[in-house]
C-alpha positions in Angstrom: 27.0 25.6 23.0 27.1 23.2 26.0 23.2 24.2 26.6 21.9 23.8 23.2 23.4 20.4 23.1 21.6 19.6 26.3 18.6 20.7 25.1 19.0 18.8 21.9 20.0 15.2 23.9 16.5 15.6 26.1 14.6 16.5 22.7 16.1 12.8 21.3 15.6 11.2 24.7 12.2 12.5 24.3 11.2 11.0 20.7 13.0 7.8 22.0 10.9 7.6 24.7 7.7 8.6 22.7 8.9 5.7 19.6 9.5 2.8 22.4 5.4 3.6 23.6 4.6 3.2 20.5 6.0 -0.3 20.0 3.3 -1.9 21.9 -0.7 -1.7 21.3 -3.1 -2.4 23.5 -6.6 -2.1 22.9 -9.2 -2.5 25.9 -12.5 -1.3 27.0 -12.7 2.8 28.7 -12.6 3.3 32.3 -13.7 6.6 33.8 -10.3 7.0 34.6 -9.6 6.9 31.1 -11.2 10.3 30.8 -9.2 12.9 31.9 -6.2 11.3 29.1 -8.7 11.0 26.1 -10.2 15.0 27.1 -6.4 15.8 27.8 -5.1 14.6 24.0 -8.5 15.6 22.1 -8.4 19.0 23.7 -4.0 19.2 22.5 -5.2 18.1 18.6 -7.6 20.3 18.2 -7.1 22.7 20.9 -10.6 22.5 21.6 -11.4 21.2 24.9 -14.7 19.3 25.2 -15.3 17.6 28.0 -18.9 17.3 28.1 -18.9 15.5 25.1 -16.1 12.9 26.1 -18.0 12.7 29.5 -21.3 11.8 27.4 -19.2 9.8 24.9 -18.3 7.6 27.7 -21.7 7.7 29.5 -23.1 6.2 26.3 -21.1 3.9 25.2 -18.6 3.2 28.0 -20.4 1.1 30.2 -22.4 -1.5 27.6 -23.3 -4.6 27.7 -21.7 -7.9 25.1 -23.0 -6.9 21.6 -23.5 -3.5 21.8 -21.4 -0.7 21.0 -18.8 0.3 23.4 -15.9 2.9 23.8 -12.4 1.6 23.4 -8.7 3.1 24.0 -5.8 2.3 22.1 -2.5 2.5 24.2 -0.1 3.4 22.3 -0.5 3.2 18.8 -3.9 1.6 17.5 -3.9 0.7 14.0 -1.1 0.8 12.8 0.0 -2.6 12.4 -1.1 -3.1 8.5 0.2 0.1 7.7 3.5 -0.6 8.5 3.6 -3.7 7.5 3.1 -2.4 4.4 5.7 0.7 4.5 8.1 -2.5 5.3 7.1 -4.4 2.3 7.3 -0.5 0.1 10.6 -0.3 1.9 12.9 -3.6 0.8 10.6 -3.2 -2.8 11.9 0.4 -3.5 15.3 1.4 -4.7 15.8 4.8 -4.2 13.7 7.6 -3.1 11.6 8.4 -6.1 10.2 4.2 -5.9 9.4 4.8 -2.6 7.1 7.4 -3.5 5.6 6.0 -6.1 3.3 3.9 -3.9 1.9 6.5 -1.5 1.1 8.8 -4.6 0.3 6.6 -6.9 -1.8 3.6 -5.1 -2.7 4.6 -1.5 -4.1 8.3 -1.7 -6.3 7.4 -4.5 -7.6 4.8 -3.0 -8.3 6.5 0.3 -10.3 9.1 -1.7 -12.1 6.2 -3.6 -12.9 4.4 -0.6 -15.7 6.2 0.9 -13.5 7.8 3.1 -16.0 11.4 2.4 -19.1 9.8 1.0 -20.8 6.1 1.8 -20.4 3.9 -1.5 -23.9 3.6 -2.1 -24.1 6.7 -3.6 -22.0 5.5 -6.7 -23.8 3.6 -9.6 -24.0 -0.1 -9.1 -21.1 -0.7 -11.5 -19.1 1.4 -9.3 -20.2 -0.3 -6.0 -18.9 -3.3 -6.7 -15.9 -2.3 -8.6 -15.0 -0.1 -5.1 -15.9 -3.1 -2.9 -12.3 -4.4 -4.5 -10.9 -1.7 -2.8 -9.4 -2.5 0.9 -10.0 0.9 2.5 -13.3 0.8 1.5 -13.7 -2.0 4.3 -11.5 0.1 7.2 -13.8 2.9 6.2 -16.9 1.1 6.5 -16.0 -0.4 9.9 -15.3 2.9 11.6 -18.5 4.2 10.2 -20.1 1.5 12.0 -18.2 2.0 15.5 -19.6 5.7 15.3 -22.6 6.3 13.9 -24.1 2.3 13.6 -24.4 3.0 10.0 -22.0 0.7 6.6 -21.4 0.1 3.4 -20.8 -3.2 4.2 -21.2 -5.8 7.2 -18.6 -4.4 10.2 -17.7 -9.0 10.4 -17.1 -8.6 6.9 -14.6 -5.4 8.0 -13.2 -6.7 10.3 -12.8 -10.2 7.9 -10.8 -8.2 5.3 -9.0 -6.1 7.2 -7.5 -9.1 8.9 -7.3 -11.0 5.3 -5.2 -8.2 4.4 -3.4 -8.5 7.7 -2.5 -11.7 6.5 -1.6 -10.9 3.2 1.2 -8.0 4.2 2.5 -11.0 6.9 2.7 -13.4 4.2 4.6 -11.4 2.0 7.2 -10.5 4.6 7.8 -13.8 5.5 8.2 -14.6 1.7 10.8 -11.5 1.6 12.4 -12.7 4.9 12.5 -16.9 3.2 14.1 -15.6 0.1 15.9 -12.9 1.3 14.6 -10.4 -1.9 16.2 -7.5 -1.8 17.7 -8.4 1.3 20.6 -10.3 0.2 23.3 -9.7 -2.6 
C-alpha cells in the first residue's frame, strides 16, 4: 500500500510542478537551442518526429529581420490568458454544473466552427462575411493564418486589435465582479 501511495504523492508532485510552469508566459524570439525542445514536444504530440522540418522551420523564419515573419516560443503556456479569463468569468456566473456547461456548448464551440477556424470567410456570401466579422474567433483565426501561411481574412493589426479589445473586455468584467462582489458575496 505504502508504494502505491508513493507513487501516487510523485504523480501530484508532478502536476504541481507541471500547473506552477504554467503560471507564467513568456513569449520571445527561437534560438537554435530552442530546437531540440520544440522537435522533442512535436515529435511526443504527434509521435511523429520531424526534425528536418523544425530545422527548416527555423532556418526560415528564425533568424528575420524587424517586419518580417519570425518563429516564436511560448514558455509555458501561450495563449491562454483570454481563455481563462473567461472560464473565470463562466465560473462565478454559473450555479451549478449544468450552467457551466451551457457556455462551452452553447456559445464557444459554435463559434469556433463559424469562425473560419476550417475554411477562410471569404468563401461565405457577403451577408455572411460581415455578419462573421462579429464573431471574435474569427479574428484569433485570421491572425494565426497570417503567422503561417502570410495569408487573412482580415488585417493581422486588426487581429491582434481585437484580440486585445476582448482582452480588455474579460479584465473589465472581472474587475466589475471583483468591485461588486457578484456572486462572490452573500
Amino acid at each position: 500500500m505504502s508504494r502505491i501511495r508513493k507513487e501516487a504523492d510523485l504523480a501530484t508532485a508532478a502536476k504541481t510542478r507541471e500547473a506552477k510552469a504554467e503560471a507564467h508566459v513568456r513569449v520571445r524570439r527561437a534560438r537554435a537551442a530552442d530546437m531540440a525542445k520544440v522537435i522533442a514536444l512535436d515529435a511526443r504530440i504527434t509521435e511523429l518526429p520531424k526534425p528536418d522540418y523544425w530545422t527548416d522551420v527555423f532556418r526560415r523564419y528564425g533568424k528575420q529581420r524587424l517586419n518580417e515573419r519570425f518563429f516564436l516560443v511560448a514558455e509555458s503556456r501561450a495563449d491562454k490568458s483570454n481563455t481563462q479569463l473567461l472560464g473565470f468569468i463562466i465560473g462565478i456566473w454559473a450555479e451549478g454544473f449544468e450552467k457551466l456547461q451551457i457556455v462551452p456548448l452553447l456559445i464557444i464551440t459554435p463559434l469556433t466552427f463559424l469562425g473560419g477556424t476550417f475554411y477562410s470567410i471569404g468563401v461565405l456570401p457577403p451577408l455572411w462575411q460581415k455578419i462573421a466579422l462579429l464573431n471574435p474567433v474569427v479574428y484569433l483565426i485570421s491572425g494565426f493564418r497570417w503567422s503561417f501561411f502570410e495569408v487573412a481574412d482580415v488585417s493581422h493589426g486588426i487581429s491582434v486589435g481585437m484580440t486585445l479589445l476582448f482582452l480588455v473586455a474579460c479584465l473589465a468584467t472581472v474587475w466589475w465582479m471583483f468591485r461588486t462582489g457578484y456572486k462572490l458575496k452573500k
